[in-house]
N, C-alpha and C positions, 0 to 999 in steps of 0.2 A: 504494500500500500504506500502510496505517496501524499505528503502533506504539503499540500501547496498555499503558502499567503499573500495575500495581496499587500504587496509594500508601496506605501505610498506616505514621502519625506512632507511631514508636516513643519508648516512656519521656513517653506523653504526659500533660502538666498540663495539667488544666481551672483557668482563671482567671475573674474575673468582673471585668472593668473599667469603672470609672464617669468619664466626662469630660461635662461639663456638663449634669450632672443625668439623664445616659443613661445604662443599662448597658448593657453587650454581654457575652458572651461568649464567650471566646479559648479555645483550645485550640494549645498550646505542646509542640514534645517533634521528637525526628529526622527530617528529611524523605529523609533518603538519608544514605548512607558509600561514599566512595571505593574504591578497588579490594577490594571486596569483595562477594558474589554476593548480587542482591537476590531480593525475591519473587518475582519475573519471571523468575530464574535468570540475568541479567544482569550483567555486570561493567563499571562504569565508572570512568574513569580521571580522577584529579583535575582534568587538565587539560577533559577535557569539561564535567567540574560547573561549574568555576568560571566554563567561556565559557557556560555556561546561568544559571547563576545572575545574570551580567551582562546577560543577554538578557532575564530576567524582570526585573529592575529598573526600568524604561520601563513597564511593563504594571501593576506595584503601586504604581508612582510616582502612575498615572493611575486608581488604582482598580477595574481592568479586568481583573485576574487571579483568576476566579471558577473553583472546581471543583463537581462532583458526587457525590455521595453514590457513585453507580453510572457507571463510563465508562459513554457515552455510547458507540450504534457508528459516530459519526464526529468528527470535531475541530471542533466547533461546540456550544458547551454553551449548553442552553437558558438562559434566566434563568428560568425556571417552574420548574426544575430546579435551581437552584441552592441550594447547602446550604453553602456557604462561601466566604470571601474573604480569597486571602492577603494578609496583612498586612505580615510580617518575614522576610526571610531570612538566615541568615550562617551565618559557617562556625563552628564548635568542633573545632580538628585536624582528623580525617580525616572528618567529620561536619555533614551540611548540617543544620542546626538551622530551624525557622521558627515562623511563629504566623498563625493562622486566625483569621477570625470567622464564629463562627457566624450563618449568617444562620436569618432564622423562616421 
């Protein structure tokens, strides 16, 4: 069985960052809050975010933590499909904060 969520970056800021004569653009704003019910109707408990949030650590260390615009219907995202690359995650209180780049 596959569990699929709908993510969707609340209070989100579009940024435009330049590092060696490159821009990218970032998009910055909530990726999830703690015990309280998401779009999915789901309820997660801080202690889960923060053991996922450690788990993706490894995966944005290495540049390898890519989403899709549209879930995919399996846990394999194409790279043809891909529309973004997280960047940042942390916490603010009860609030997983992070930052994207948008890919072209």
């Amino acid at each position: 069985m596959i569990l699929t969520d709908t993510f969707i970056v609340e209070n989100a800021e579009l940024v435009t960052e330049e590092r060696g004569g490159r821009r990218a653009t970032m998009l910055r704003g909530i990726f999830g809050r703690c015990d309280e019910k998401n779009n999915n109707g789901r309820v997660y408990s801080k202690n889960i975010l923060e053991r996922e949030v450690v788990r993706l650590a490894e995966a944005m260390g290495e540049r390898r933590l890519l989403g899709e615009l549209d879930h995919p219907d399996d846990q394999v995202i194409n790279l043809k499909n891909a529309s973004h690359l997280v960047t940042e995650v942390w916490w603010d209180n009860k609030n997983v904060m992070g930052k994207v780049k948008v890919l072209n």
